[in-house]
C-alpha positions as CSV (number, residue, x, y, z in Angstrom):
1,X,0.0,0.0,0.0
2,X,1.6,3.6,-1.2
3,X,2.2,6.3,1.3
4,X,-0.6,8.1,0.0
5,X,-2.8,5.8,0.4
6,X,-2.3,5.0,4.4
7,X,-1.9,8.7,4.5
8,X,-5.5,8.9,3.2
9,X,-6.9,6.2,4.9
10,X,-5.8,7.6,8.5
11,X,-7.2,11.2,7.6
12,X,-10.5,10.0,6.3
13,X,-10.7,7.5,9.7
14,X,-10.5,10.6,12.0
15,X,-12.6,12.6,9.8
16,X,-10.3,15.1,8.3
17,X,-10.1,16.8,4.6
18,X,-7.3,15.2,3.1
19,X,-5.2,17.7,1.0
20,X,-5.5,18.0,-2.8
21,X,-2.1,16.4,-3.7
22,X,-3.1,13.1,-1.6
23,X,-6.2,12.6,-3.5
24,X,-6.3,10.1,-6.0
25,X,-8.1,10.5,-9.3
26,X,-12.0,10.2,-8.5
27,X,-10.7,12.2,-4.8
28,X,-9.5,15.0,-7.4
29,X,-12.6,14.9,-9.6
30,X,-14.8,15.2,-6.7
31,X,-13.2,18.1,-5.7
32,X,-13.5,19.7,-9.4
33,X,-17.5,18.7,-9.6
34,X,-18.0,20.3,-5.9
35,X,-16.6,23.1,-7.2
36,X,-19.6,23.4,-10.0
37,X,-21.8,24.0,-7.2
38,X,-22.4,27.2,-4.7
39,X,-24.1,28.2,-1.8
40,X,-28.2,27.0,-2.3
41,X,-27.5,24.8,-4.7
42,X,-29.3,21.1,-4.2
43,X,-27.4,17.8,-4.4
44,X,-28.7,14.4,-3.9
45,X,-26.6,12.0,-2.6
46,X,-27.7,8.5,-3.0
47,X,-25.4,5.5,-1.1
48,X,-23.7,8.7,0.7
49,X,-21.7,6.3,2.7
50,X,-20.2,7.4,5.8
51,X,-20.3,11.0,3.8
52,X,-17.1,11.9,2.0
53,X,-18.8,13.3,-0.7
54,X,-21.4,14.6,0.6
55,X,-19.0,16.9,2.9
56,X,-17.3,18.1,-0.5
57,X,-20.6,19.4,-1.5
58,X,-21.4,20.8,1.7
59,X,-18.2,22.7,2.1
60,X,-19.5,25.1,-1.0
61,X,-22.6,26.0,0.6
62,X,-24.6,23.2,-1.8
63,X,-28.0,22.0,0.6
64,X,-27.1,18.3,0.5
65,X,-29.8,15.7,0.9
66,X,-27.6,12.0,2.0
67,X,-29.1,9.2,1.5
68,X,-27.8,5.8,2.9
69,X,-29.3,2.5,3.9
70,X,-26.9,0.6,5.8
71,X,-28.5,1.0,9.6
72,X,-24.4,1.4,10.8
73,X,-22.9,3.1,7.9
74,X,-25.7,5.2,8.0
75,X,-24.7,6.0,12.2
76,X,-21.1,7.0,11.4
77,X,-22.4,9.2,8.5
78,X,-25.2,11.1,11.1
79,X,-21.7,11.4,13.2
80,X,-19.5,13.2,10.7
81,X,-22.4,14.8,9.0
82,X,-23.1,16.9,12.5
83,X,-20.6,19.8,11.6
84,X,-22.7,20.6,8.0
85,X,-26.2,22.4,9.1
86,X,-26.6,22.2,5.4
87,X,-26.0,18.6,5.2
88,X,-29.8,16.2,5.8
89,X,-28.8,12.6,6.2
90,X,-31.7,9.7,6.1
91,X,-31.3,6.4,6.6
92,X,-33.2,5.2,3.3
93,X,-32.8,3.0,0.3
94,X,-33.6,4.7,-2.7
95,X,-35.6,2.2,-4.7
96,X,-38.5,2.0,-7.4
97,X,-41.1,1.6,-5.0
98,X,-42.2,2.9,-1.6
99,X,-42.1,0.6,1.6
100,X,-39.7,-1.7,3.5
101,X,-37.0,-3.2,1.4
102,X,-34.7,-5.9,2.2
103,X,-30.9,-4.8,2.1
104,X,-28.1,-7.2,2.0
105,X,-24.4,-6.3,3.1
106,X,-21.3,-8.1,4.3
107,X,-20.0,-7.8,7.2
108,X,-16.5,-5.8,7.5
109,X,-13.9,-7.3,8.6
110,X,-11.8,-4.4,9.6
111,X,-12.5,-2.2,13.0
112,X,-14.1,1.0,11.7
113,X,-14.3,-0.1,8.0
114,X,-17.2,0.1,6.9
115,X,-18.4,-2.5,3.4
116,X,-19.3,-0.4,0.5
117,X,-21.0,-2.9,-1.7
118,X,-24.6,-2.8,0.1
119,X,-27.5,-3.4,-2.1
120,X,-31.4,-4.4,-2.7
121,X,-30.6,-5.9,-6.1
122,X,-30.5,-9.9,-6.1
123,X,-27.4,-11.6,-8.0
124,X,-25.0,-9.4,-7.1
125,X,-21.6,-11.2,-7.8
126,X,-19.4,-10.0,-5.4
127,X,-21.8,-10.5,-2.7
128,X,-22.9,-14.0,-0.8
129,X,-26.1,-12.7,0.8
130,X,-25.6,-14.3,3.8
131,X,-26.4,-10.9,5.7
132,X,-29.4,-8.8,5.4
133,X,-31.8,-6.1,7.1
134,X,-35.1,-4.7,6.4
135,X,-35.1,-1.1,5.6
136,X,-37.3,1.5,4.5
137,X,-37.2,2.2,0.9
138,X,-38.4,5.5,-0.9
139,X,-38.5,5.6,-4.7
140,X,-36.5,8.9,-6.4
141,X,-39.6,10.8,-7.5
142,X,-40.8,11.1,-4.0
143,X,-37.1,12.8,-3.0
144,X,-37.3,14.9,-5.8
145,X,-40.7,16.1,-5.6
146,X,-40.6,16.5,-2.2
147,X,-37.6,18.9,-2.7
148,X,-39.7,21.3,-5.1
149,X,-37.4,22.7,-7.4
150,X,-34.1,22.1,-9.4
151,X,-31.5,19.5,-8.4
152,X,-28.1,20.9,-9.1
153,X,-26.5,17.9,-9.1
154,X,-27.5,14.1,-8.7
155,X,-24.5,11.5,-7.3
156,X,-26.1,7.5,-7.9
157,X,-24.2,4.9,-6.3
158,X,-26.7,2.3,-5.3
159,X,-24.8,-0.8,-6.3
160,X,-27.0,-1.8,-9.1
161,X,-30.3,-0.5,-8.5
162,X,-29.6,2.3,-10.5
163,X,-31.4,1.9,-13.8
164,X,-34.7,0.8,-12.0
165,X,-34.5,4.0,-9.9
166,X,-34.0,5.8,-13.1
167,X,-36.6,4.3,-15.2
168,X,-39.0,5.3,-12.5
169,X,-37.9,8.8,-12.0
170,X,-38.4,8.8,-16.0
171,X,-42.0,7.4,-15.3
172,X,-42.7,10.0,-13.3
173,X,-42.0,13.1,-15.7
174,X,-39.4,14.5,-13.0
175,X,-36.5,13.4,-14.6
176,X,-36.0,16.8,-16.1
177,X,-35.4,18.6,-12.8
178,X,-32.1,17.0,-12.3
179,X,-29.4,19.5,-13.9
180,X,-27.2,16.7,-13.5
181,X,-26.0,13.8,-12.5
182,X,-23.7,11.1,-12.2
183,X,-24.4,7.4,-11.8
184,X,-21.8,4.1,-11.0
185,X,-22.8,1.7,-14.0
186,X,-22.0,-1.7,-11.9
187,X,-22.8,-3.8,-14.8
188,X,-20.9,-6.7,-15.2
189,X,-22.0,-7.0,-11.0
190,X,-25.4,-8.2,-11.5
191,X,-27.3,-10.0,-14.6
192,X,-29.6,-8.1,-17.0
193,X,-28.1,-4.4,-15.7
194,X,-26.5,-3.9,-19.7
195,X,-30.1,-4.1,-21.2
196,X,-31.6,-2.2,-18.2
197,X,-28.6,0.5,-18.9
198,X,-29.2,0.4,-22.9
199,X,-33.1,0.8,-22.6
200,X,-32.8,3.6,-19.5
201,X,-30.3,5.5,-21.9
202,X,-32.6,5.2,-25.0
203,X,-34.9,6.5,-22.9
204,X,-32.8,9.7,-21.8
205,X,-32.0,10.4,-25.7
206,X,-35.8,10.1,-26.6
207,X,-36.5,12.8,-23.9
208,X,-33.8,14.4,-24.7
209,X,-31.9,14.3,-21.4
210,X,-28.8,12.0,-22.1
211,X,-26.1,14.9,-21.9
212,X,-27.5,15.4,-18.5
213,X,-27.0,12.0,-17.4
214,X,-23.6,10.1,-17.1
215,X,-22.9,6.7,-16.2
216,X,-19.0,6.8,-15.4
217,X,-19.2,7.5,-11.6
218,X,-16.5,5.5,-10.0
């Protein structure tokens, strides 16, 4: 492991901002997209995690809504999230449909690590399923209605329930209040995702939207 890296590691574990020049390269282009954004600006963050990105946002003023599922993930990202007034944290999974959802995680292995890869989708290759937890679930439309104007910026990493949240946000003729936003594909994680990516994308070009949406979020 380089320098960097433990460097980064230790910063992030006792919540502090590391610098610039430790960053590696999605750290850096966080910092550039946060930097699209000012004070009163509205950004979604879906599978915020314990916050990271959310806190980039934050830092420029930006009214960041943090959505994350996990019931611990979600406690240590209440915990750093208490500095930001600006940042509201709910422990939710964003899916296509309203009510209690089953989410399935594994176990870290690490004190204070905390797994990345939770998800509602079934299949999911790098996961055995041998943990799970009912949470509630809240489908996209509802956050974005319920917000009542333009979302500057949209961040998507729900580890493969992406293009179903989409598709319904499409459904729901709200799709063009997101100015824009950025989505981790994950296909090649979980069977039938390329044909849900293809006809979600068709879908964006029809409305035309697709310039608005990308789907290289890493």
């Amino acid at each position: 492991m380089s320098i960097a890296k433990r460097l980064r590691r230790f910063m992030k574990r006792h919540g502090l901002r590391p610098p610039t020049f430790l960053l590696n390269d999605n750290g850096r282009r966080v910092r550039r997209l946060a930097a699209t954004v000012g004070p009163g600006d509205v950004v979604i963050d879906l599978g915020a995690h314990v916050g990271e990105v959310a806190a980039e946002f934050a830092r420029r003023g930006a009214v960041v809504h943090a959505f994350e599922a996990h019931p611990g993930i979600f406690a240590e990202l209440r915990k750093r999230s208490a500095g930001y007034p600006n940042i509201h944290v709910y422990n939710e999974a964003v899916s296509d449909t309203a009510g209690p959802v089953t989410l399935y995680f594994r176990d870290s292995v690490r004190k204070n690590a905390f797994y990345q890869g939770s998800t509602l989708a079934e299949g999911k290759s790098d996961l055995d399923y041998s943990h799970a937890v009912e949470v509630p679930g809240r489908p996209l439309s509802e956050i974005v209605a319920g917000i009542g104007g333009p979302v500057r910026l949209l961040k998507m990493d729900i580890e493969g329930m992406e293009y179903r949240v989409l598709a319904e946000l499409i459904d729901s003729g709200l799709a063009p209040q997101v100015g824009e936003a950025f989505v981790e594909c994950h296909v090649g994680k979980v069977e039938g995702l390329e044909t849900q990516k293809a006809e979600v994308i068709a879908r964006l070009q029809a409305a035309g939207l697709a310039e608005r949406y990308h789907f290289d979020w890493h």
